[in-house]
C-alpha angles and dihedrals in degrees: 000000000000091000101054088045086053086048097049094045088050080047091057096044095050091051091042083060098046094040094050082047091054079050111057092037094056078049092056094043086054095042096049091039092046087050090056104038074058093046093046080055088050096056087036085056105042091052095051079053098054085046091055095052099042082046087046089045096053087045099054081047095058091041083051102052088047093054088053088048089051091051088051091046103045093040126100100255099069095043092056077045090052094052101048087062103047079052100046101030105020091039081223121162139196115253111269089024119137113232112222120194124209111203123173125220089254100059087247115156118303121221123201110248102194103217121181117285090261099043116121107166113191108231094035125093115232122197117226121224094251094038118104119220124183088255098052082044093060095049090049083064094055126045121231096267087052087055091052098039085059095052092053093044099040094234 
Protein backbone atom coordinates (compact mmCIF):
# COMPACT_ATOMS: atom_id res chain seq x y z
CA UNK A 1 0.00 0.00 0.00
CA UNK A 2 2.90 2.38 0.64
CA UNK A 3 4.14 1.87 -2.67
CA UNK A 4 1.17 2.68 -4.69
CA UNK A 5 0.66 5.73 -2.47
CA UNK A 6 4.53 6.68 -3.35
CA UNK A 7 3.62 6.04 -6.98
CA UNK A 8 0.68 8.03 -7.02
CA UNK A 9 2.28 10.85 -5.21
CA UNK A 10 5.42 10.66 -8.00
CA UNK A 11 2.22 10.50 -10.52
CA UNK A 12 0.95 13.64 -9.18
CA UNK A 13 4.11 15.34 -9.18
CA UNK A 14 4.90 14.48 -12.68
CA UNK A 15 1.51 15.80 -13.81
CA UNK A 16 1.83 18.85 -11.44
CA UNK A 17 5.01 19.56 -13.58
CA UNK A 18 3.55 19.01 -16.79
CA UNK A 19 0.67 20.55 -15.97
CA UNK A 20 2.56 23.92 -14.47
CA UNK A 21 4.66 23.58 -17.91
CA UNK A 22 0.89 23.52 -20.32
CA UNK A 23 0.37 26.34 -18.27
CA UNK A 24 2.81 28.52 -18.63
CA UNK A 25 3.07 27.80 -22.32
CA UNK A 26 -1.19 28.74 -23.10
CA UNK A 27 0.02 32.08 -20.84
CA UNK A 28 2.57 32.76 -23.05
CA UNK A 29 0.09 32.00 -26.58
CA UNK A 30 -2.26 34.49 -25.11
CA UNK A 31 0.20 36.71 -24.11
CA UNK A 32 2.08 36.79 -27.48
CA UNK A 33 -1.64 36.76 -29.69
CA UNK A 34 -3.05 39.25 -27.64
CA UNK A 35 0.50 41.53 -28.31
CA UNK A 36 0.00 41.31 -31.58
CA UNK A 37 -4.10 41.65 -31.96
CA UNK A 38 -2.83 45.06 -30.03
CA UNK A 39 0.20 45.63 -32.54
CA UNK A 40 -2.02 44.94 -35.76
CA UNK A 41 -4.48 48.27 -33.76
CA UNK A 42 -1.78 49.98 -33.54
CA UNK A 43 -0.85 49.88 -37.48
CA UNK A 44 -4.91 50.14 -38.21
CA UNK A 45 -4.78 53.03 -36.28
CA UNK A 46 -1.53 54.85 -37.40
CA UNK A 47 -2.62 54.60 -41.10
CA UNK A 48 -6.12 56.05 -40.49
CA UNK A 49 -4.13 58.54 -39.04
CA UNK A 50 -1.85 59.22 -42.02
CA UNK A 51 -5.26 59.22 -44.20
CA UNK A 52 -6.69 61.72 -42.13
CA UNK A 53 -3.56 64.25 -42.45
CA UNK A 54 -2.84 63.81 -46.36
CA UNK A 55 -7.11 64.24 -46.61
CA UNK A 56 -6.71 67.27 -44.17
CA UNK A 57 -3.74 68.49 -46.23
CA UNK A 58 -5.50 68.47 -49.55
CA UNK A 59 -8.18 69.98 -47.95
CA UNK A 60 -6.23 73.16 -46.25
CA UNK A 61 -4.59 73.44 -50.34
CA UNK A 62 -7.88 73.81 -51.97
CA UNK A 63 -9.09 76.23 -49.14
CA UNK A 64 -6.30 77.78 -49.83
CA UNK A 65 -6.52 78.19 -53.40
CA UNK A 66 -10.15 79.43 -52.88
CA UNK A 67 -9.12 81.97 -50.46
CA UNK A 68 -6.72 83.16 -52.93
CA UNK A 69 -9.67 83.08 -55.60
CA UNK A 70 -11.94 85.24 -53.05
CA UNK A 71 -8.99 87.97 -52.58
CA UNK A 72 -8.79 88.18 -56.08
CA UNK A 73 -12.46 88.43 -56.33
CA UNK A 74 -13.30 90.79 -53.74
CA UNK A 75 -10.24 93.02 -54.51
CA UNK A 76 -10.24 96.49 -56.71
CA UNK A 77 -8.82 95.36 -59.60
CA UNK A 78 -11.79 93.00 -60.89
CA UNK A 79 -14.06 95.01 -60.20
CA UNK A 80 -12.41 97.90 -62.43
CA UNK A 81 -12.20 94.80 -64.71
CA UNK A 82 -15.85 94.17 -64.23
CA UNK A 83 -16.71 97.27 -65.05
CA UNK A 84 -14.67 97.75 -68.24
CA UNK A 85 -16.54 95.03 -69.65
CA UNK A 86 -20.21 95.89 -68.71
CA UNK A 87 -18.98 99.54 -70.53
CA UNK A 88 -17.21 98.12 -73.74
CA UNK A 89 -19.18 95.00 -74.31
CA UNK A 90 -22.38 95.54 -72.46
CA UNK A 91 -22.46 99.47 -73.66
CA UNK A 92 -23.51 99.95 -70.00
CA UNK A 93 -23.24 103.59 -68.23
CA UNK A 94 -23.25 104.98 -64.95
CA UNK A 95 -26.56 106.93 -63.97
CA UNK A 96 -26.30 110.62 -64.86
CA UNK A 97 -23.56 109.71 -67.64
CA UNK A 98 -23.73 111.33 -70.93
CA UNK A 99 -23.69 108.90 -73.73
CA UNK A 100 -21.28 110.12 -76.77
CA UNK A 101 -21.46 108.70 -79.66
CA UNK A 102 -18.49 108.41 -82.14
CA UNK A 103 -19.77 107.91 -85.92
CA UNK A 104 -17.39 107.95 -88.95
CA UNK A 105 -18.18 109.66 -92.53
CA UNK A 106 -18.69 106.32 -93.92
CA UNK A 107 -21.65 105.02 -91.59
CA UNK A 108 -19.08 102.39 -90.09
CA UNK A 109 -19.95 101.12 -86.56
CA UNK A 110 -20.33 103.49 -84.01
CA UNK A 111 -18.84 102.83 -80.23
CA UNK A 112 -20.11 104.71 -77.08
CA UNK A 113 -17.53 106.90 -75.86
CA UNK A 114 -18.94 107.84 -72.08
CA UNK A 115 -17.91 111.56 -71.68
CA UNK A 116 -18.69 113.55 -68.35
CA UNK A 117 -22.33 114.63 -67.76
CA UNK A 118 -21.44 118.43 -69.11
CA UNK A 119 -19.39 117.50 -72.04
CA UNK A 120 -20.53 118.62 -75.09
CA UNK A 121 -17.63 118.14 -77.61
CA UNK A 122 -18.34 120.01 -81.24
CA UNK A 123 -17.78 117.48 -83.98
CA UNK A 124 -18.94 114.95 -82.23
CA UNK A 125 -22.69 113.69 -82.29
CA UNK A 126 -24.30 113.36 -78.93
CA UNK A 127 -27.26 111.46 -78.46
CA UNK A 128 -29.82 112.95 -76.56
CA UNK A 129 -31.72 110.89 -73.87
CA UNK A 130 -34.97 110.74 -75.91
CA UNK A 131 -33.20 110.34 -79.20
CA UNK A 132 -33.16 106.92 -80.76
CA UNK A 133 -29.67 105.59 -82.58
CA UNK A 134 -29.35 102.51 -84.25
CA UNK A 135 -27.45 101.24 -81.34
CA UNK A 136 -29.94 102.19 -78.64
CA UNK A 137 -32.53 100.68 -81.31
CA UNK A 138 -30.96 97.42 -81.27
CA UNK A 139 -30.85 97.15 -77.32
CA UNK A 140 -34.72 98.16 -77.12
CA UNK A 141 -35.20 94.63 -79.11
CA UNK A 142 -33.40 92.64 -76.54
CA UNK A 143 -33.81 92.91 -73.16
CA UNK A 144 -30.82 93.37 -70.87
CA UNK A 145 -30.20 89.10 -70.05
CA UNK A 146 -30.23 88.64 -73.52
CA UNK A 147 -27.61 91.10 -73.70
CA UNK A 148 -25.88 89.48 -71.49
CA UNK A 149 -26.60 86.16 -72.64
CA UNK A 150 -24.97 87.35 -76.03
CA UNK A 151 -22.01 88.55 -74.54
CA UNK A 152 -21.38 85.21 -72.71
CA UNK A 153 -22.21 83.26 -75.64
CA UNK A 154 -20.55 85.41 -78.23
CA UNK A 155 -23.84 85.77 -80.42
Amino acid sequence: MRDILKLVRQIIQKLSAHLMIALVIVGLLVFMSLFLWQSLQIQSMQNQYDATQRDLAQRQERNDRLQEHLDFYKGPGYMLYVEKVAREALNMVKPGETVVLAVEPGGGGNRPAVAAPDANPVGAGVAKPGAPTDQTATQNQKSNWQNWLAFFIGQ
